[in-house]
N, C-alpha and C positions, 0 to 999 in steps of 0.2 A: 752539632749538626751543621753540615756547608749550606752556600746559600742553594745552590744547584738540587740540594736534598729537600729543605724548603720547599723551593718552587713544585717540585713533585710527588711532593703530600696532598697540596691541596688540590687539585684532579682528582687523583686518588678518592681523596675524600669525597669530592664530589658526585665521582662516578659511585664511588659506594652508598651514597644516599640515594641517587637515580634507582640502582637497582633496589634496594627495597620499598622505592615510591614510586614504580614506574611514571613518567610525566607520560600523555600521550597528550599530542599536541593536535588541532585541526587541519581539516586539509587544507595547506597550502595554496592550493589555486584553486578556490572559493570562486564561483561566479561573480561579477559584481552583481549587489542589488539594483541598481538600477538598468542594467543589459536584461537581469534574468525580469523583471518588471515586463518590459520591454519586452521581451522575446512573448514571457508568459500572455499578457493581453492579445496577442497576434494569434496564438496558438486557440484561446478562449472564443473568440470568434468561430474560429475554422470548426471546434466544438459547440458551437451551437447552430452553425450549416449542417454538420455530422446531425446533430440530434434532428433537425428539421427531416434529414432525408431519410433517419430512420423511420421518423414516425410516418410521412410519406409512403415506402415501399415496403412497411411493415416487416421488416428485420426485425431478426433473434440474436441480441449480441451477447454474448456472456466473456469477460475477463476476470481474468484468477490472480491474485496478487500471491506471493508465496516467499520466504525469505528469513534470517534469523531475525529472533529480536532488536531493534533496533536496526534494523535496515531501512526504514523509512517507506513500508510499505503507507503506513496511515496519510502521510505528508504528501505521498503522490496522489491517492486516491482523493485528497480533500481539493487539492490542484486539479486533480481534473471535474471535480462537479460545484463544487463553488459558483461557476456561474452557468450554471446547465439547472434544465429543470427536474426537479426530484421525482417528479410523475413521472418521467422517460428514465434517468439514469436512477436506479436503485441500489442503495449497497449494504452488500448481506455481512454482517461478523457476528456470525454464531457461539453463542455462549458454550461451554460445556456438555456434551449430551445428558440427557435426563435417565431414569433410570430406565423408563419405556423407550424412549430412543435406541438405546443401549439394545432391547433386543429385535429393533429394526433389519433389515437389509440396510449395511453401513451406508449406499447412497442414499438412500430414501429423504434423510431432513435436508438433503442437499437439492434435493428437483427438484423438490415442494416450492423451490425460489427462482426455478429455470426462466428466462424470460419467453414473456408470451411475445404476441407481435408487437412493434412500433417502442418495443423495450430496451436498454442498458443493463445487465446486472452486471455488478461489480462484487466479487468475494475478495472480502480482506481474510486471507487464508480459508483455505474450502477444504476440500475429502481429501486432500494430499495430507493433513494432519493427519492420516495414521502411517503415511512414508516417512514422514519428518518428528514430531514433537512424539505422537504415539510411542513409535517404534524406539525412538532416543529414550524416552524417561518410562518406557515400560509399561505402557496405558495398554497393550496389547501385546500378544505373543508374535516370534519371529514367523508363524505360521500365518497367523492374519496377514500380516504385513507381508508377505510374499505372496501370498495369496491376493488381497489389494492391486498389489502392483502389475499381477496377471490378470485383474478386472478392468482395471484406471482406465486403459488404451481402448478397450474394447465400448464401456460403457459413452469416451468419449467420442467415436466414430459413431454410436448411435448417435449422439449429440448432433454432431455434423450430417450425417443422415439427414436428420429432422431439420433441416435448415437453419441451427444454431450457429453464428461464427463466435468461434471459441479461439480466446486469445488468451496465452500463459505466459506469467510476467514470472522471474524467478531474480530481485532485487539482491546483490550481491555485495559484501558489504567487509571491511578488512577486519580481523581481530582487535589490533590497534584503535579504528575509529569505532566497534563497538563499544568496548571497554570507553572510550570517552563520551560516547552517549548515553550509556545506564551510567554512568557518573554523574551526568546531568540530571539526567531524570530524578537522582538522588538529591541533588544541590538545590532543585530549582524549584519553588513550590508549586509553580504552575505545572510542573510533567510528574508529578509524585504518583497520581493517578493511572499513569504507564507502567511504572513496577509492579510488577507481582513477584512473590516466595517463586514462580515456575521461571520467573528469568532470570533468577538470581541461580538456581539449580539447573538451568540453562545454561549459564554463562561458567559455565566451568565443564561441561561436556562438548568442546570445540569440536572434537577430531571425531566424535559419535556424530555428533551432526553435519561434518561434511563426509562421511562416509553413506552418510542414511541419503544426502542430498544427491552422491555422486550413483548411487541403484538407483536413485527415483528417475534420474536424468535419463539413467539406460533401459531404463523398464520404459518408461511414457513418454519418450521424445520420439512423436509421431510423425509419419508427413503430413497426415489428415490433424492433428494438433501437436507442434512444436514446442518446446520452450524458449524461452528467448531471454537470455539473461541481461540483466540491464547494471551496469555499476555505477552505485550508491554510495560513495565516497562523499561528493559532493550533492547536499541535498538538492540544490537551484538546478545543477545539471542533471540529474538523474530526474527529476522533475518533467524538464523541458522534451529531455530523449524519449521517455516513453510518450508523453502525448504526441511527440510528434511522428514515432513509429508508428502509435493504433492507428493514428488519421491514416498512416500511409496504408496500414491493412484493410480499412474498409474504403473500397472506393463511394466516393458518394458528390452530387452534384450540388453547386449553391441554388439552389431554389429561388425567384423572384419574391421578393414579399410584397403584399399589397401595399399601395401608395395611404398613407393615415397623415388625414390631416386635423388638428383640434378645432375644431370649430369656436364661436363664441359661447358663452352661458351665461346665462344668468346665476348671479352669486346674492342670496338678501345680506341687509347688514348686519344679523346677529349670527355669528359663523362658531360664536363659545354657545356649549349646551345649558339650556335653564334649568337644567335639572341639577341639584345642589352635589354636584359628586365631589370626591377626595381626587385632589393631584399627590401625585410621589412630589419628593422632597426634590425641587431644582441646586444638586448640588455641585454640578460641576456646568 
């Protein structure tokens, strides 16, 4: 063997281990943490002027998160209520229907959570699960699901009707960077809890599910309710873009807040209770 022959074995090799271990690697231009910090706290403000003005002129907000597995629909939504109040911002992630459900009118376990006035709801995946997951893994006939999709538009103009602003998020996310997120969630023991048997049976119907995604786009992308795709490649940034789109869809004003000033008090000197209780163990 020459050395030239050598040298171009081991590529070879190489490449031939890549391909039955695919590496997928992260995205590359990662926000920095300390920019996305930074940006994020500016944004949490302007989210809690938003919640003041809702509660104020008694708005009906409802946003839909919608997206595959691992798109990072959970990590925006925690981004934006993290420091918003839970009595204003609610977020709905419905289990399974039940068998009584099942023979509901399909909206029905979905209004039951519509916001009333001076509200936020937030759906981590809503009634679009029988265009996407339904329709993919066969939880329902092609007839429902077409059927659905000639409901969706109509039931959400009532929505808008009733003075709901309805805002639809559709998190967008590449093969590649999935496949290295349910990787994680395997690896890591804190996200073990994110897998399920349905996204492992998920993650091998690619092309089902962006064909089921590309009808839902064309059947319910409304004037009266749009979708608005947001790409989730980069958690920090897809993060920052949609809070900082909703702000831009509801107009709303900074509100004056009352001047609070702490006065003095009186504090006695026994501030530990006399009553004999148990402390947890100080262990860190």
């Amino acid at each position: 063997m020459t050395t030239k022959t050598k040298r171009a074995t081991k590529p070879a090799k190489r490449a031939a281990k890549a391909r039955n271990k695919p590496a997928v690697p992260a995205n590359p231009e990662t926000l920095k943490r300390k920019v996305y910090e930074s940006e994020l706290e500016c944004l949490h403000v302007e989210l809690v002027k938003l919640q003041r003005w809702v509660v104020h002129k008694g708005l009906k907000v409802c946003i839909v998160f919608e997206g595959r597995d691992g798109a990072g629909k959970g990590g925006v939504i925690k981004a934006i209520t993290e420091r918003v109040s839970p009595r204003v911002f609610r977020v709905v992630a419905l289990p399974a229907p039940t068998e009584r459900e099942k023979t509901q009118l399909y909206f029905q376990r979905y209004i039951k959570h519509f916001p009333a006035a001076g509200e936020i709801v937030i759906f981590d995946r809503s009634w679009y699960n029988r265009a996407g997951i339904e329709r993919v893994m066969k939880f329902c006939t092609e007839s429902e699901a077409e059927h659905f999709l000639t409901q969706a538009p109509l039931m959400e103009r009532a929505m808008v009707d009733s003075g709901i602003i309805l805002l639809k998020y559709w998190l967008e996310v590449s093969p590649q960077e999935q496949q290295r997120r349910l990787e994680d969630r395997v690896d890591d023991g804190r996200k073990t809890w994110k897998l399920s048997p349905m996204d492992i049976k998920s993650y091998h119907r690619w092309d089902a599910y962006t064909r089921a995604r590309d009808e839902m786009f064309s059947a319910s992308d409304a004037p009266w309710a749009p979708w608005f795709v947001a790409r989730s490649e980069d958690k920090r940034r897809v993060r920052l873009n949609v809070i900082s789109h909703l702000l831009h869809q509801i107009p709303y004003k900074d509100l004056p807040l009352p001047k609070v000033k702490l006065g003095k008090r009186r504090v006695g000197k026994n501030t530990e209770t006399i009553h004999p209780v148990t402390y947890i163990p100080e262990r860190y």
